[in-house]
One Martini backbone bead per residue (centre of mass of N, CA, C, O) as a GRO file, in nm:
protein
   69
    1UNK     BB    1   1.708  -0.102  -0.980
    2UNK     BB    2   1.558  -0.257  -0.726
    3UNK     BB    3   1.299  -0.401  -0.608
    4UNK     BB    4   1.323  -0.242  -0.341
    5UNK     BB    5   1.357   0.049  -0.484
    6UNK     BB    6   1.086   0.035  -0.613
    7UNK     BB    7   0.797   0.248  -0.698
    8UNK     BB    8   0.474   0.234  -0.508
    9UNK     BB    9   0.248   0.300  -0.644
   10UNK     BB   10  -0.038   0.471  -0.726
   11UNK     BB   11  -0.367   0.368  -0.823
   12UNK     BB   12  -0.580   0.428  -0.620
   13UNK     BB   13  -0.866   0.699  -0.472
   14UNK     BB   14  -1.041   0.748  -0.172
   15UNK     BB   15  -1.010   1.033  -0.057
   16UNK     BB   16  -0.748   0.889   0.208
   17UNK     BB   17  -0.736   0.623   0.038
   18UNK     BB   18  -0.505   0.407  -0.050
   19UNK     BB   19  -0.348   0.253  -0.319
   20UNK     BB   20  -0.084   0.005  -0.387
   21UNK     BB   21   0.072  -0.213  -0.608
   22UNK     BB   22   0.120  -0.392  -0.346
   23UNK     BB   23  -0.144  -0.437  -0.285
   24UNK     BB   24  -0.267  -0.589  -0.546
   25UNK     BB   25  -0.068  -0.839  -0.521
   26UNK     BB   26  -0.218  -0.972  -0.274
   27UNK     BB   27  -0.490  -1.022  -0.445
   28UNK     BB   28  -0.342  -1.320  -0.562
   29UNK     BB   29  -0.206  -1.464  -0.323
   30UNK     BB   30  -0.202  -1.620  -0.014
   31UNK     BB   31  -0.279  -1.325   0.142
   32UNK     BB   32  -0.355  -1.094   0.320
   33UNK     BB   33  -0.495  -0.816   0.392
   34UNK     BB   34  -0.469  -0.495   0.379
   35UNK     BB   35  -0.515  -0.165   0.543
   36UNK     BB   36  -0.554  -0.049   0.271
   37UNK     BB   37  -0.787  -0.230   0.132
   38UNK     BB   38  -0.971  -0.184   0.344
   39UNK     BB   39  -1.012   0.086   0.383
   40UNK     BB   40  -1.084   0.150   0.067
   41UNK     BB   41  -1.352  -0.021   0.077
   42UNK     BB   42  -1.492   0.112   0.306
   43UNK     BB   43  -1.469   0.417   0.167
   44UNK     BB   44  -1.647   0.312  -0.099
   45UNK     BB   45  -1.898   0.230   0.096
   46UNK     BB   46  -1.942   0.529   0.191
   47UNK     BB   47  -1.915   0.717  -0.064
   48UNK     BB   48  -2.100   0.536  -0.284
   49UNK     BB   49  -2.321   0.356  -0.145
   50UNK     BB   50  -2.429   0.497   0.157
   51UNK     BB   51  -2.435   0.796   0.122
   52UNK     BB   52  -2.673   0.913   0.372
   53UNK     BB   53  -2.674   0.707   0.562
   54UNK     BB   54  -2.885   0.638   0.872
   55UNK     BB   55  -2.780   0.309   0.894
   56UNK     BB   56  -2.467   0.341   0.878
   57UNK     BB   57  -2.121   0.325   1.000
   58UNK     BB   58  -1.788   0.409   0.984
   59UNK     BB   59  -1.452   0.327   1.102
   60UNK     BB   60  -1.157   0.445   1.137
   61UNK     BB   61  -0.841   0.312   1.058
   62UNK     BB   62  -0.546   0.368   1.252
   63UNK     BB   63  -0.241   0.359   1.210
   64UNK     BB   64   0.028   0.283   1.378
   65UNK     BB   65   0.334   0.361   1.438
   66UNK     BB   66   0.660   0.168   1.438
   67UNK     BB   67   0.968   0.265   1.587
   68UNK     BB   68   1.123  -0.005   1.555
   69UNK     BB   69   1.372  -0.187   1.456
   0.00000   0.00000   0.00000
């Protein structure tokens, strides 16, 4: 298999938030985050930390597919 074949597995999830090894790479630098980053970084803050606070509300972010070749 080659690079492009292997396959990106899941490292951690909370929810519906999944973070993929491929993500992790990105967090070495100099990349932008991904929208699955930042995704489960949110829903980490909503989880873990707000629990039942009625003084935060977090939006989810859902990616459009793109069907453009």
């Amino acid at each position: 298999m080659g690079k492009k074949d292997a396959p990106d597995n899941v490292v951690s999830s909370i929810g519906d938030a999944v973070v993929r090894e491929s993500d992790v790479k990105l967090l070495d630098g100099p990349h932008w985050l991904s929208d699955r980053i930042i995704g489960f970084y949110f829903e980490h803050l909503h989880q873990q930390i707000h629990e039942g606070s009625e003084k935060i509300c977090f939006i989810r972010y859902i990616p459009q597919h793109d069907n453009r070749t």
